[in-house]
N, C-alpha and C positions, 0 to 999 in steps of 0.2 A: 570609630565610635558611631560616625553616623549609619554605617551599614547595617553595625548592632541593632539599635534603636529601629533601624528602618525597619528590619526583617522583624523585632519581637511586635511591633504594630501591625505587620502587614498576617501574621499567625494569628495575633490577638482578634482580628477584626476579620481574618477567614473563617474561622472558626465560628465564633460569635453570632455570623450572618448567617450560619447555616450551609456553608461548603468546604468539604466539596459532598460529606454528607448527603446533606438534602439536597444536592442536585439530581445524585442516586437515586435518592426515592422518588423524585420530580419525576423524573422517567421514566419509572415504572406505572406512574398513573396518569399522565400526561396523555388528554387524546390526540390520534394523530388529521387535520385537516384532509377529506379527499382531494385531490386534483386531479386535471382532467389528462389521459392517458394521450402520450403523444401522437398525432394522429399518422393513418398509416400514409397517407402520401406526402408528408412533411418528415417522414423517418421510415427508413427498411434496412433490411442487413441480409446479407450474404450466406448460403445454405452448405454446407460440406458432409459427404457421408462417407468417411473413411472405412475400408474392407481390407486390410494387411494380414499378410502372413511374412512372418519373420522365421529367420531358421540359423541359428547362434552356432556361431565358429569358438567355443571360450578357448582353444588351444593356442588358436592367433589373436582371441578379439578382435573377430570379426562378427558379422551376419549379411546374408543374403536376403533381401527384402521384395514380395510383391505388392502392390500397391492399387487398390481399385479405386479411385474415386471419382462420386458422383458431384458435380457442381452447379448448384441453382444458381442462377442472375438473376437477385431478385432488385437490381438495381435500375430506373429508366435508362441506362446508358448501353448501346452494343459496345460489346467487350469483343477485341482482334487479340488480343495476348492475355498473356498470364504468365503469373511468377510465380518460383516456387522456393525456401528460402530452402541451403543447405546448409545448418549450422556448423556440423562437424570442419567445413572446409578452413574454420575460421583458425585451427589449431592445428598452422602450419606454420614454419618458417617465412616472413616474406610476403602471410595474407597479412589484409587490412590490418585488423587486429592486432597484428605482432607490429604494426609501425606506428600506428599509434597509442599503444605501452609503450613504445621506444621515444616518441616524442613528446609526451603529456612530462612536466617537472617534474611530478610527484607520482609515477606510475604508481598502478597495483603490485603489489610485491608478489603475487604468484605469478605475474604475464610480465615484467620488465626484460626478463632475461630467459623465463621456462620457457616459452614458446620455441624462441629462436634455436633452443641447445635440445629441440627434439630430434630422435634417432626417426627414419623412413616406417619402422613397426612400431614406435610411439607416436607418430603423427595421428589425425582425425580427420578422413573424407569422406564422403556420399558422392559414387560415383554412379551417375544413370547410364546404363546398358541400354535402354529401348523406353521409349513414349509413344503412347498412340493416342489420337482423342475419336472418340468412336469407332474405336478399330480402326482407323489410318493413321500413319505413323506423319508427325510433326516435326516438324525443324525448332532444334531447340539449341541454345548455349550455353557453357557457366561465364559467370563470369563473379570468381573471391564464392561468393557464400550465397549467389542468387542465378538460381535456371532460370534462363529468359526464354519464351517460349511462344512462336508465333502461331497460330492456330490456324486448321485448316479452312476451317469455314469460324464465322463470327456468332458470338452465342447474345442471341437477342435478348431485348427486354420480356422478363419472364419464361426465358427458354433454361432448361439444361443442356449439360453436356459428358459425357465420363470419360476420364482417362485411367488409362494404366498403363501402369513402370514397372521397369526392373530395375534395382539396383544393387549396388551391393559397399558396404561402408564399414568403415576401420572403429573402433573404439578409442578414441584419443586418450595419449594417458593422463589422469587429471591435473586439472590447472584453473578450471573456473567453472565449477558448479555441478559439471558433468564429467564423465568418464569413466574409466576403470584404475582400482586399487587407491583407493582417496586413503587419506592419512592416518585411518580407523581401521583400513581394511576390510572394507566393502569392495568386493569385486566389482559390483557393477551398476553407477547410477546413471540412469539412463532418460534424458533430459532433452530436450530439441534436438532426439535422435534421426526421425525419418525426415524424406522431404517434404515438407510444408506446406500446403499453398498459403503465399501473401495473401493479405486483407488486402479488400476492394469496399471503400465505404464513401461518404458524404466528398471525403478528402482526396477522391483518389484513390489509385496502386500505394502502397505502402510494401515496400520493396529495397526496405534496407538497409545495409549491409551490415553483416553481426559484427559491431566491437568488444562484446563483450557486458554490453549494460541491459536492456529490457526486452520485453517481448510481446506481441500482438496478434493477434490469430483469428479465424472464421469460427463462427458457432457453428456447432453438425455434431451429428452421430461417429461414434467411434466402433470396430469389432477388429478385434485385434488377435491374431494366435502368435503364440509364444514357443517354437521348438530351441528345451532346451535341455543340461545332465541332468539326472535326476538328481542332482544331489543338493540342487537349487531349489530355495524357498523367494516366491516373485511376490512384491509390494506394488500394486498397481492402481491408476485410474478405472472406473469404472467397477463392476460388480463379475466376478469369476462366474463363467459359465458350466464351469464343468467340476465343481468340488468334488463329486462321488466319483472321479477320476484322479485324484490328486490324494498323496501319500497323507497317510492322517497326522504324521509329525511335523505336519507343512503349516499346521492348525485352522484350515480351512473349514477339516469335514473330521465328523466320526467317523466315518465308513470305510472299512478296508477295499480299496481297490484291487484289480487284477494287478500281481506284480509283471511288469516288463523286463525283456531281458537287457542284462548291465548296458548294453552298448544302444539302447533306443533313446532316445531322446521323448523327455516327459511332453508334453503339451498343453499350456495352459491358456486359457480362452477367456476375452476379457470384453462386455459391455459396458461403452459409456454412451447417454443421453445427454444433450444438450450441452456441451461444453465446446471448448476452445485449445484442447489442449490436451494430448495424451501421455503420460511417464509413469516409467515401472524403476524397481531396482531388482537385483538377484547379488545373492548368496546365502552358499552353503551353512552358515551359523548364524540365521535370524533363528529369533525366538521369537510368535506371534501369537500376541493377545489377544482378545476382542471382551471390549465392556461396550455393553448395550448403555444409552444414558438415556432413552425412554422408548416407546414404541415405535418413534421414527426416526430415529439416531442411531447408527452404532457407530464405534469408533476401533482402528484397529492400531496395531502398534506393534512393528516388527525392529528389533534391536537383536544385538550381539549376545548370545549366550555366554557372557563373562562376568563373574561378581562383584567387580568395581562399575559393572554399570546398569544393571540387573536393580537395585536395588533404588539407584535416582528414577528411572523407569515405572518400576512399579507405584512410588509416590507420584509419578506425574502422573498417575490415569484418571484419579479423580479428580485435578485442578484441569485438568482437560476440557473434562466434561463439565464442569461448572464454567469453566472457560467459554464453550460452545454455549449455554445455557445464557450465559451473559448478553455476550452478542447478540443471541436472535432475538433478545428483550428489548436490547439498548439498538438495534439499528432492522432488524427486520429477520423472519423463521429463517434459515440456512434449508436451501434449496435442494440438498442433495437428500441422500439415506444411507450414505456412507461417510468417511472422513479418514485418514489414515494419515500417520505419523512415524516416518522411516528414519531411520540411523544411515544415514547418504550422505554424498556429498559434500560441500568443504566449506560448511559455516550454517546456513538456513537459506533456504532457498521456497519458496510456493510454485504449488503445480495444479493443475486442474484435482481434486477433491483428495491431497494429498500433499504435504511438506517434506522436502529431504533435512535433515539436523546431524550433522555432528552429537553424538550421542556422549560421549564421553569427554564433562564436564561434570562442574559443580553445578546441586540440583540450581540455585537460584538461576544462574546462566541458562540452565538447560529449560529452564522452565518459563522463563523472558523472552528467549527464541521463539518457541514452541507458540507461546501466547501472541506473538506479533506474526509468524505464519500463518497462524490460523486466522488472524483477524482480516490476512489476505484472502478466506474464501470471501467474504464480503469485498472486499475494497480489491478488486483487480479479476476476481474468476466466479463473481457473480455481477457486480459492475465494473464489466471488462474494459478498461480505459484503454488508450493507445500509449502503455506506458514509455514508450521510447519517447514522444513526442511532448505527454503531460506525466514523466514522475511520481509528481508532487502531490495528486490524485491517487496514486496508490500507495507508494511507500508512507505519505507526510498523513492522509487519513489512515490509512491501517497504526501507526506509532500514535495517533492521537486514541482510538479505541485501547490499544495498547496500554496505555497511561489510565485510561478509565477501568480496563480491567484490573491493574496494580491499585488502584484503592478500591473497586467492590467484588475483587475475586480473591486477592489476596491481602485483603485489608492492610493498604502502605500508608500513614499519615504523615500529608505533606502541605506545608504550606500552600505551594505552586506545583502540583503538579507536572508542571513543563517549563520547571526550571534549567532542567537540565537543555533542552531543545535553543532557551530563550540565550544564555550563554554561548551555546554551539554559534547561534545567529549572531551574534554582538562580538563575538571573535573574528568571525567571517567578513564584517563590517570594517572592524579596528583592523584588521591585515590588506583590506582594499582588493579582497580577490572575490567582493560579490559579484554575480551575477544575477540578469532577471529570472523566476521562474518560469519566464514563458520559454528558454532556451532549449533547442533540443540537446535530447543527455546526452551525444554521441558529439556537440556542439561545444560543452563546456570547456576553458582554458585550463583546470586546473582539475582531479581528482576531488580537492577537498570541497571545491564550489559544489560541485554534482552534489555528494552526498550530504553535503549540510542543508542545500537547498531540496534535495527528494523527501530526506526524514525531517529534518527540524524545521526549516522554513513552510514545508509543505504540512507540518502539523501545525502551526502557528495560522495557517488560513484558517482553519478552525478557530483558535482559540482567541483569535481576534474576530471571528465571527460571533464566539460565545460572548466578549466584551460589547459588542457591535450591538446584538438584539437579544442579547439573555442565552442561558445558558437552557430554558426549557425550551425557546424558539429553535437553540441549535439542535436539540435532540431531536423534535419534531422536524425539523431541514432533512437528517442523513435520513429519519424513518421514509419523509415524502420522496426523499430521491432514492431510496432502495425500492422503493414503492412502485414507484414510476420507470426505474430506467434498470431495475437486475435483469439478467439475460440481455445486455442489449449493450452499445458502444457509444459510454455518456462520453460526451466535452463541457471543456469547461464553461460554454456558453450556457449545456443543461443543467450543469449544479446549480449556475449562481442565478438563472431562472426560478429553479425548485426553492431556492431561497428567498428570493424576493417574494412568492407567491405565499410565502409559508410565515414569513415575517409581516409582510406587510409593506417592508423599507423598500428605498430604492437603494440599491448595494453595486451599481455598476463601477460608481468611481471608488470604492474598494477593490471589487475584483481589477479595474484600469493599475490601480497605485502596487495592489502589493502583486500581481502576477508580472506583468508587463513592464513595470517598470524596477528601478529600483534606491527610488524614494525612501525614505529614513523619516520614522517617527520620533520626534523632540518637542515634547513640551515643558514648560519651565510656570511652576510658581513666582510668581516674581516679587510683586509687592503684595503686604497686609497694611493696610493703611486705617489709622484711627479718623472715626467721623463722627467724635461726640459719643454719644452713646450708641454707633453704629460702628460696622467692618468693611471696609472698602478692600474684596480682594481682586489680585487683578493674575488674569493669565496674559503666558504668550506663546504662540507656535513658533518653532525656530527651525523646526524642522521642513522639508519638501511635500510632505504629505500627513493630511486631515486628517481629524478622528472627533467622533464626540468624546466627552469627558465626565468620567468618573471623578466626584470628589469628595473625601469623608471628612469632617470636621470633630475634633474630639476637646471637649471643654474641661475644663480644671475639676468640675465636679464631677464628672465621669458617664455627661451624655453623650451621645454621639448625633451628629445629623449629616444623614446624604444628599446631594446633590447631584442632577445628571445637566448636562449641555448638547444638546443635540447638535448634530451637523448639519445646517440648512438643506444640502442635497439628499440629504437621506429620506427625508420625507416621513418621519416619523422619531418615536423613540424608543429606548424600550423598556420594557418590563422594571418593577423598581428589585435592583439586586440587594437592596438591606432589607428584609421583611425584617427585621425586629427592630428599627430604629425609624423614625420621619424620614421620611423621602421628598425631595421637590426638582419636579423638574423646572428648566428654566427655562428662557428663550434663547433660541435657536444661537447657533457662532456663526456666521457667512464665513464657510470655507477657506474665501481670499483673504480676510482679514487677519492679521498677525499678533492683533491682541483683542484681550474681552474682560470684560470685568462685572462684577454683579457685586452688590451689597444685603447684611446677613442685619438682623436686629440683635447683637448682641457686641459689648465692648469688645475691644480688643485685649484686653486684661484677663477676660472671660475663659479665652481659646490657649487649650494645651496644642496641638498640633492640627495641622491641615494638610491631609495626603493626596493629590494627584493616582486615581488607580491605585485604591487600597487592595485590592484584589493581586495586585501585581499581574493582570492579564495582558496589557497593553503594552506592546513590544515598543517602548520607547529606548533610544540607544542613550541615553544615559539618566537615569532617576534620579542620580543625585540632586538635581534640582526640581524634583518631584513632590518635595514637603518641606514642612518648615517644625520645627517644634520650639516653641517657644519658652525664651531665659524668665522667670518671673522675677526677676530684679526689674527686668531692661525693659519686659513687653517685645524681643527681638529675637 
């Protein structure tokens, strides 16, 4: 009964206040604070010019790879080595990966047991034939899924250096995320295919080893050729250099090309600027759209020519593009001039200016996917985080935009938003298999920890950031930190800077409590005490870790008044979240102290209920003692 009650107040008084609504529209008019751009010798990043030509075995699933690249250091440190990562290696019997599927409780149910029960021509390798770095050849080693590579001379501060590889690499058969003949039948998604050079940044070589969880890479220029049958249509990064070369049912170009004879191999040629990251896919039955969604946008979309999927497809092209529309509103313009949306690989995956999806689903599924890939060009392949390291930065922000595009792109009305998230997390808690966020994901004891903590937990930074300083302070936050830090490899040090600067607050011992550690919010209504003709209420923290407090008071005759309590450390407060009722803030709660109490001028006969975080934004692990409604017999 109480849950009842609690949820029809907690809708009653979302609503009411004006969200989530008007936080939509807050957004859209909301200016955004300049700040000042990080300076260049307090921040630099790493230069990569990728030159490959590829040349596609599809009879074995293989390719033969050349490799040019050029490497800026543009770090104060001399660099004596370099790493290179090779993913494929990981999709063996007996590598890293396959032993730790083997030993995690709850493995992935594609990697527990596929890995290890691959035949020799369904395994995955990159094997390097030859390195040289300025034309002298190097002493190099694998060792699982990382070329270690000792250099012949040291590439200084502000020096270049180029090497080139030969290699030649298997196609693994799929199992996680990448490979050949996924469960759709796609031949071929092609995904942390070539060799890679590791990141080199603030932290370090960032050197490894692939289990299977995220990815982090060098910003650079990418030119890429493609020899492959004709009979292949390629979904790629980057922008096709050569359409008036390419067969016009590939739907690149109007123009008939010279035919070639059966046995040549097509060649397609691919430009990317400024990314992190290059992936294509092939096969012979995409069908490829392209809807422009305004003068600097286009978007494309290659799927199965099949009529049970043909048809969720064509409805997805316009929520796309208002999808994309959303976004560059709600967090900052999308950087590229392309965007593409492939039927690949085995669930949803993000790529540098392109997503692989499982295509063949129901449209709601297909169109949930589609809308949280996308929300990764922003959150991981324009602010390129180190997601092996910080997660919760990419998955947990991209699923919180996610939830914002589900009420102003597909109009979803929901009391809480991120209720579903706030569950995920209060399960995680009651089974004792949390973990901190600051963990690395290759670190975590259990599956379930990883992934509740990267999406739910890591969206909840947010939305406890939205209770923390208001819900227009956070929107101006992601705008100032896409602002300041896209193209570039934020930490979590830079977000929660971008946030204090943008707020106003001091917000460190938040980012301390809920990254770092793993502290539990509990707060308790405790008593309503009669004082005459006044209200003596009293709080208490029961829980490990502070928060300021939200409190709505609802009276018999049907006003309402808010209250806010600030957290001494915080150093401010924020914004009043009832614009249609009284608001007061009050004086500050000393963090250490375990109870607070403030008195209201009105009886205690007066008051229908008193809620604790009527908003329901505040991740406390249990609310039942978050309100009180009161018996009019009793006054209790």
């Amino acid at each position: 009964m109480k849950h009842i009650l609690l949820t029809s107040i907690f809708i009653l008084i979302f609503f009411a206040c004006g969200a989530p609504q008007t936080v939509i529209s807050q957004s859209k008019t909301s200016t955004t604070r300049a700040l000042t751009e990080p300076q260049k010798q307090a921040y630099w990043q790493q230069y990569v010019h990728y030159t490959m030509d590829i040349d596609m075995d599809t009879k074995h699933h293989q390719y033969t790879g050349k490799q040019h690249l050029l490497y800026q250091n543009n770090s104060p440190d001399t660099l004596y080595k370099v790493f290179y990562h090779l993913f494929w290696n990981a999709f063996q019997p007996g590598s890293a990966m396959d032993w730790r599927a083997r030993s995690l409780p709850d493995p992935d149910r594609n990697m527990d047991k596929t890995i290890r029960s691959l035949q020799p021509d369904e395994i995955g390798y990159i094997k390097v034939n030859s390195l040289t770095q300025d034309g002298q050849k190097v002493d190099f080693k694998v060792v699982g899924t990382i070329l270690e590579v000792n250099l012949n001379k040291p590439v200084l501060p502000g020096q270049s250096t180029v090497f080139d590889m030969n290699y030649k690499a298997q196609i693994p058969k799929m199992i996680r995320r990448a490979g050949r003949n996924n469960s759709e039948g796609i031949d071929y998604s092609m995904a942390q295919w070539y060799p890679k050079l590791a990141e080199y940044d603030r932290r370090g070589w960032h050197a490894d080893p692939y289990l299977g969880r995220e990815f982090y890479g060098v910003w650079g220029d990418f030119d890429v050729s493609i020899h492959i049958d004709q009979k292949y249509t390629i979904a790629a990064t980057g922008v096709l250099q050569n359409p008036e070369n390419i067969p016009d049912d590939k739907g690149y170009s109007t123009a008939t090309p010279k035919k070639l004879p059966k046995t040549q191999k097509l060649t397609w040629h691919f430009k990317a600027r400024n990314v992190h990251d290059f992936s294509w896919a092939a096969d012979p039955d995409y069908v490829h759209d392209i809807l422009k969604v305004n003068d600097e946008l286009t978007l494309h979309f290659f799927y199965q020519n099949d009529k049970n999927i043909t048809e969720n497809w064509k409805k997805l092209q316009p929520v796309a593009a208002r999808t994309m529309q959303f976004y560059s509103k709600f967090i900052g313009k999308y950087p590229y001039k392309q965007y593409s949306i492939v039927q690949a690989g085995d669930g949803g995956m993000e790529y540098a200016q392109l997503t692989f999806v499982n295509g063949n689903k129901p449209f709601n599924s297909l169109r949930g996917t589609v809308q949280h890939e996308m929300g990764h060009a922003w959150f991981q392949f324009a602010l390129a985080t180190n997601e092996t390291e910080f997660p919760w930065m990419d998955e947990g922000f991209t699923s919180f935009i996610q939830d914002m595009a589900n009420l102003a792109v597909n109009g979803e009305q929901k009391s809480n938003p991120f209720e579903t998230s706030y569950n995920s997390y209060l399960n995680l808690v009651n089974e004792q298999k949390e973990e901190p966020l600051a963990t690395h994901s290759d670190r975590y004891l259990t599956n379930i920890a990883y992934w509740i903590n990267a999406y739910d937990k890591g969206k909840l930074v947010l939305s406890q950031l939205s209770y923390i300083v208001g819900f227009e302070n956070l929107n101006n936050i992601l705008k100032n930190y896409y602002k300041n830090w896209s193209m570039k490899h934020p930490q979590p040090d830079d977000f929660f800077s971008i946030a204090e600067k943008t707020s106003g607050m001091d917000l460190k011992w938040f980012q301390n409590e809920w990254i770092n550690t793993t502290h539990h919010i509990d707060y308790r209504l405790d008593t309503l005490k009669s004082l005459g003709n006044k209200t003596q209420i009293i709080l208490k923290r029961t829980g490990e870790m502070p928060m300021p407090i939200d409190i709505l008071i609802v009276y018999n005759d049907g006003r309402k008044e808010g209250f806010n309590i600030p957290l001494d450390i915080m150093r401010g407060h924020k914004p009043n979240p009832f614009p249609n009722i009284p608001y007061t803030v009050l004086p500050q709660w000393q963090w250490s102290m375990p109870r607070y109490d403030f008195i209201i001028d009105k009886t205690l006969s007066d008051i229908k209920a008193v809620v604790i975080d009527p908003l329901g934004l505040m991740a406390d692990i249990n609310i039942e003692d978050n309100y009180k409604v009161m018996d009019k017999k009793t006054n209790k």
